[in-house]
N, C-alpha and C positions, 0 to 999 in steps of 0.2 A: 504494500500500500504506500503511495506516496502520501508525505506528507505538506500540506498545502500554506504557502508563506501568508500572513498576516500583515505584518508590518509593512506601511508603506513604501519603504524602502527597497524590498525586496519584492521580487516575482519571478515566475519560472518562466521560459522561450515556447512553452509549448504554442502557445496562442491558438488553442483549439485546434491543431493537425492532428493530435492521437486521435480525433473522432471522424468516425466512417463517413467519408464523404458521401451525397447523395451519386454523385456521377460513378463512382467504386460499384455497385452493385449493377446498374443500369449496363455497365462497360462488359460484366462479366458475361450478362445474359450476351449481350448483340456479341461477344467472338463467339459463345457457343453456337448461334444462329446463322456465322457469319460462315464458319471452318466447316461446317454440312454441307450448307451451300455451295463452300468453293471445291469438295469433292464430288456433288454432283456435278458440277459446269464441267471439273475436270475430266471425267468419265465423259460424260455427255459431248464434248468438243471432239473427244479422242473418237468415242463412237460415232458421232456424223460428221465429221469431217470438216466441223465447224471452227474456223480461225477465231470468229469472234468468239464463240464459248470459251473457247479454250484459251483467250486472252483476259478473259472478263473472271473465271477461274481465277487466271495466274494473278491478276490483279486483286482478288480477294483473297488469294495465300499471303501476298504480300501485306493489306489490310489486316488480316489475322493476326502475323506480326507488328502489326503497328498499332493497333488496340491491344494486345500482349502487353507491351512496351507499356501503354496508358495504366494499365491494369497495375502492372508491377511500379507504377510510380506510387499510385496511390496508396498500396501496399506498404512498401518501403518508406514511404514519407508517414504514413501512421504510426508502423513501428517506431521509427527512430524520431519520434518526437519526439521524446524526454531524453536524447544525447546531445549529451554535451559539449560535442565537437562540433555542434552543428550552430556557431555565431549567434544566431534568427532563425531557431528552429527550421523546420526541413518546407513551409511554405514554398520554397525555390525549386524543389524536387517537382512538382506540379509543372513550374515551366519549363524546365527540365525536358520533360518527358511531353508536353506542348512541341517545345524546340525539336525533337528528335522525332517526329513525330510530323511535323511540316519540312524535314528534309527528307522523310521518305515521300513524301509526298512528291517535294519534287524528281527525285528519281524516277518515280510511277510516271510523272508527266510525260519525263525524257523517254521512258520505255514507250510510250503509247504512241509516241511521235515515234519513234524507230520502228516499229512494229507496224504504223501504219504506211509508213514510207516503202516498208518490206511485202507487204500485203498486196500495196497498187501496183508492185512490179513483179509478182509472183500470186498472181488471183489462184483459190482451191475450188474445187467443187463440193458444194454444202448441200448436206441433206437439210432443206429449208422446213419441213414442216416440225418433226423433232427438236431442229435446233430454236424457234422459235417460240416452241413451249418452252422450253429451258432458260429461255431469256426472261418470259416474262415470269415465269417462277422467281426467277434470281430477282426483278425488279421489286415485283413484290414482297419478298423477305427484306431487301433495303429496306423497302416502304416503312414495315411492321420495324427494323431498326432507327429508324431517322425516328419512329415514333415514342418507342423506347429509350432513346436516349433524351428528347423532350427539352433539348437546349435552345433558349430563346433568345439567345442571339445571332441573327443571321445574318450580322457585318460580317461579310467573307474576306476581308484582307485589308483594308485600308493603311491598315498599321498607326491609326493615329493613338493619342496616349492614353483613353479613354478604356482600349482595352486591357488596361493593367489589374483593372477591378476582375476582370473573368478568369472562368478556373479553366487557363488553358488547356491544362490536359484534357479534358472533357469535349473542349472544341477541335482538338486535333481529330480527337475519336470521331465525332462529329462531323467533318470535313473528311473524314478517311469515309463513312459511309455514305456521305451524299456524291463523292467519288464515285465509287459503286454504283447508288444507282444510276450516275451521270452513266456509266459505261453499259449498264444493261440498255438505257433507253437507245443509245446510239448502236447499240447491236441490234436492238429490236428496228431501229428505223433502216439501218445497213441491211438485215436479213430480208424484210418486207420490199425495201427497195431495188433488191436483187431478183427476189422471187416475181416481181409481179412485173417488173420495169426493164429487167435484166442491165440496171445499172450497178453492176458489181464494183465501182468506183467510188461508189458510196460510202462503203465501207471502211477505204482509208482517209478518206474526208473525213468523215464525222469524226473520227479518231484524232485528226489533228486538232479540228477546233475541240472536243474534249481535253487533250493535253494542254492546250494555252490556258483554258479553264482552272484544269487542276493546278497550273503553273501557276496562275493572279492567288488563289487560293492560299497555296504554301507560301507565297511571298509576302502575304498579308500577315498569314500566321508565325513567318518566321522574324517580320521586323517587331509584332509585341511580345513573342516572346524572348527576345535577342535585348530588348529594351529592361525588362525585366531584370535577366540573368548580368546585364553590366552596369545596373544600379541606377537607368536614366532617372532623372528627377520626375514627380509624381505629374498628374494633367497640373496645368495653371491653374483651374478653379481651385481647385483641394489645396493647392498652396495660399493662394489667395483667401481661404477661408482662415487655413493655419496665422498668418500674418494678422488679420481683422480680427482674431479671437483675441493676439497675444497685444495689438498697439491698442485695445482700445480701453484699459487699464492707464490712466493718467494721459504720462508723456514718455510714455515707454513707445522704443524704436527695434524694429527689428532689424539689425546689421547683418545677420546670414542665414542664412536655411535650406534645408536639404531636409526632403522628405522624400522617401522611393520608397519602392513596393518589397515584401516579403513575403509575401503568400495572397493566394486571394482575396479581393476584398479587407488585407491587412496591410498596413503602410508602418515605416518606422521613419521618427524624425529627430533630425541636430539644431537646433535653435539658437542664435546667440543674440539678446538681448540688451539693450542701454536704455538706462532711466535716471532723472535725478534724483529719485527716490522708488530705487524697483523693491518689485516683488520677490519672494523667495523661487527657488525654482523649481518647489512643488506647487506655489500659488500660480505661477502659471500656464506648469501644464494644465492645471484645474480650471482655467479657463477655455481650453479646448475640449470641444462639443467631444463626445463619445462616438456621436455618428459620422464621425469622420475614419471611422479605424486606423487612429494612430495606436498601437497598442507599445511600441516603444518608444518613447519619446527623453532626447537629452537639453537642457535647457543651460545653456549658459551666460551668465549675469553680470551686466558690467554698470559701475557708476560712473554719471558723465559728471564732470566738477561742476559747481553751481556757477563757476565765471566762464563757462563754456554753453554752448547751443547745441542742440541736437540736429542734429541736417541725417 
């Protein structure tokens, strides 16, 4: 049993990582749903002769391991929240495994653009009726994943700093599945566009415009989660609130600050402070809101002479 610090002086780094995140459970159902799947498409590509199955397979083998990946961050970041080697508890482990997680991503990109470049110059003969039960079986199961996982952000990449608040690992996951189904639809519209149109060119097309897809995707996911893991400063708002909490106490000034992200939805901050008559430097973290999730905050205190100005 741990024992729980009192004094205000004192607090432990967990900042609520030892507790099962909601995305943890959600993650484990969709590999199980996901690694079924990608042994039927595999069977099923191999038995009809189907390039697109059996790329949209290979595409959700890889997926498997990349929801893996997700899986074991969240794992690993619970366990080892109460270690000590870990600065700011293991909240980082989340982007972490977000980060690793939008570099497979772009891999998968690069592959689907090789693969379709190799496809338009080497067309197969596909058994079309088969294959395209197979496809929409596979879209389907995304479907029933993208539902399960139930993440309500669907900023797909912008990278601006707002997404520091979100539990990347989860949008990686997330982004790996709407992958998927991006690649079953584009097999269904390649398979249908062959059988009925005999434009068998379709097929490497839609693949590229799916690849650039996936490609804006992981670059979105990889600048907040790259922003994260190298300590960028938190959005301006949130700073801007930290600042208006701590000047508006007299003629207190705030000379520096740094606030960046620790885990989701958790920020830590350094503060340095002048007044001609300041506060202590637990009176002013006490004046920032709770709903800001600063949950480490360091406050340092200077006095300006009284024959001097604040500027």
């Amino acid at each position: 049993m741990h024992r729980h610090n009192t004094q205000p002086w004192q607090h432990d780094h967990t900042f609520a990582q030892d507790r099962r995140r909601p995305g943890e459970s959600r993650t484990l159902i969709v590999i199980a749903i996901t690694a079924v799947m990608m042994v039927i498409e595999l069977v099923a590509g191999v038995s009809f002769g189907s390039m697109a199955l059996l790329a949209d397979g290979l595409h959700m083998a890889s997926h498997t391991a990349a929801l893996g990946i997700s899986a074991f961050a969240y794992v690993y970041a619970r366990k080892n929240a109460r270690n000590h080697q870990f600065s700011f508890g293991t909240g980082k482990v989340n982007a972490l495994g977000g980060f690793t997680g939008a570099l497979l991503l772009a891999l998968f990109a690069v592959f689907m653009a090789f693969e379709s470049v190799v496809r338009l110059l080497n067309p197969v003969a596909i058994v079309f009726d088969q294959a395209i039960v197979v496809a929409v079986l596979g879209l389907v199961v995304n479907g029933v994943s993208v539902f399960i996982l139930g993440f309500k952000d669907h900023d797909h990449g912008d990278g601006h700093d707002h997404a520091h608040a979100h539990d990347h690992n989860l949008k990686s996951a997330y982004l790996h599945v709407i992958a998927d189904a991006l690649t079953s639809v584009l097999a269904i519209v390649a398979l249908l566009a062959a059988k009925h149109f005999g434009l068998v060119w379709m097929d490497p097309v839609v693949g590229v415009i799916g690849a650039v897809l996936v490609a804006r995707w992981s670059y979105g996911l990889l600048g907040a989660t790259s922003a994260v893991l190298l300590d960028r400063q938190a959005p301006e708002p949130l700073r801007q609130q930290v600042r208006h909490a701590i000047e508006a106490h007299g003629d207190t000034r705030v000379t520096d600050l740094h606030v960046w992200s620790i885990g989701p939805e958790i920020y830590s901050a350094q503060i340095a402070a002048v007044a001609h008559d300041p506060l202590s430097p637990a009176d002013y973290k006490a004046l920032i809101p709770d709903s800001l999730g600063l949950v480490h905050v360091a406050v340092e205190v200077h006095v300006c002479p009284a024959d001097q100005r604040l500027t």
